[in-house]
C-alpha positions in Angstrom: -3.6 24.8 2.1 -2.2 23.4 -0.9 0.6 20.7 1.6 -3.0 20.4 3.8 -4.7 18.7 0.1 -1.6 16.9 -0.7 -1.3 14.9 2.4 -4.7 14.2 2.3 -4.8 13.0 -1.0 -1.3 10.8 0.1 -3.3 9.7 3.0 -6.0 8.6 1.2 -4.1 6.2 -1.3 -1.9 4.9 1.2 -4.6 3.6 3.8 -7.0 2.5 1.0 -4.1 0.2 -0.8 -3.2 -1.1 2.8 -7.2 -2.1 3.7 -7.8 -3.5 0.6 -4.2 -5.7 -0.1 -4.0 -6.5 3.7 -7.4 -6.8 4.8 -10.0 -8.8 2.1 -6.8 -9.8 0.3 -4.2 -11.0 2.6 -6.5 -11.0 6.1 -3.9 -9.3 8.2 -4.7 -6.0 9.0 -8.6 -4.9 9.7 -9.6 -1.4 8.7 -8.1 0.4 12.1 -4.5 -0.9 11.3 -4.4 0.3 8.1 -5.9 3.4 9.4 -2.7 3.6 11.9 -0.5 2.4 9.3 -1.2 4.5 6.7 -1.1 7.6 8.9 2.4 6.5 10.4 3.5 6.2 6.6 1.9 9.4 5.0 3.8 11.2 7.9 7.3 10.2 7.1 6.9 9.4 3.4 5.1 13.1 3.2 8.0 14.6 4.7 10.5 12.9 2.6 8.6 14.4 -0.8 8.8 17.4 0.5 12.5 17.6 1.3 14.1 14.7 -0.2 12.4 14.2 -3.8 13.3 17.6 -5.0 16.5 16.6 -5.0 16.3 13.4 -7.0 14.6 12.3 -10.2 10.8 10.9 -9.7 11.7 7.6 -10.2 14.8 7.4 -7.6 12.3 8.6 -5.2 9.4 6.2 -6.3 11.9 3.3 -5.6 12.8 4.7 -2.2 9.4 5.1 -1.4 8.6 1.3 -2.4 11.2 0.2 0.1 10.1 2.5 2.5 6.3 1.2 2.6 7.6 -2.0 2.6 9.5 -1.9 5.9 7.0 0.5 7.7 4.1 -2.1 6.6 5.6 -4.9 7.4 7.5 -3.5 10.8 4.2 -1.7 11.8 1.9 -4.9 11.0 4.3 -7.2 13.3 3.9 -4.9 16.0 0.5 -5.1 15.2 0.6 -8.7 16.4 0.7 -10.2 12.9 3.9 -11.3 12.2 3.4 -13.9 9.0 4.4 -15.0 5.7 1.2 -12.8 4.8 2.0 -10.0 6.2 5.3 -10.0 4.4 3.4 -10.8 0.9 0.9 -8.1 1.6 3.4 -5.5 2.8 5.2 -6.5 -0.6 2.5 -6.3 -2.7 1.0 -3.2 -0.8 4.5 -1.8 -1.4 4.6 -2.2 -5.0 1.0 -0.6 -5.6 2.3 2.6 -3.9 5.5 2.9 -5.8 3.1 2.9 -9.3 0.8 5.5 -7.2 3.6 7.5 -5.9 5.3 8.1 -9.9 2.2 10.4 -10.8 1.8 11.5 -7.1 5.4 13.1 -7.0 4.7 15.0 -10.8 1.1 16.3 -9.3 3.4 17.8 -6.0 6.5 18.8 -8.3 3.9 20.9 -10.4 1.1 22.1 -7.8 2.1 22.2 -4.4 6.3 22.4 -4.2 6.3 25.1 -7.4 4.2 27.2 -5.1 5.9 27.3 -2.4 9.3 28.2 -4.5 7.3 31.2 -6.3 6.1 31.7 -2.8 10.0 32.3 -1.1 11.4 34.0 -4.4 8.5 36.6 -3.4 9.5 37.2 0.0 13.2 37.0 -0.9 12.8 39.9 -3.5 13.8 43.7 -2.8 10.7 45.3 -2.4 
């Protein structure tokens, strides 16, 4: 349940940052391409929290995720159909906001969901 809220809540930030930067802001990608976007991206940038970002320090992965956003935004948007200088601008700026989201993000998974699931294998590892 608790991965279930998580991606969720990652889904939710991602698709509302990509609607609002690239849709009112940039006019590149309406509501239903953000939708698609931002589910493509929770997917893989969900899976690299969970088994890359244990491994490195928050901010490491927060830059990694900045890069990432930015070339599933703007690779995702051009096959989209809307290959421009604003797309690249918004899938800059879009990537930017969800580095700063990701920094708290990655503390509220560290603390909540990932420490679980370690208490939750040391239990099943231990002599009964």
């Amino acid at each position: 349940m608790n991965h279930f809220l998580a991606a969720i809540i990652k889904f939710v930030a991602i698709t509302a940052v990509i609607w609002i930067v690239m849709d009112p802001i940039f006019n590149v990608l309406g509501f239903e391409s953000a939708v698609l976007v931002g589910a493509v991206l929770t997917a893989l940038a969900y899976i690299g929290d969970v088994y890359v970002m244990p491994r490195l320090q928050n901010m490491t992965a927060s830059l990694g995720d900045v890069v990432a956003s930015f070339l599933v935004i703007w690779v995702l948007g051009a096959w989209l159909g809307t290959n421009s200088m604003e797309l690249v601008l918004g899938s800059v700026v879009s990537a930017i906001v969800l580095g700063l989201i990701e920094y708290p993000y990655h503390i509220y998974l560290m603390r909540n969901v990932l420490r679980d699931d370690r208490r939750r294998n040391r239990r099943k590892l231990s002599p009964a």
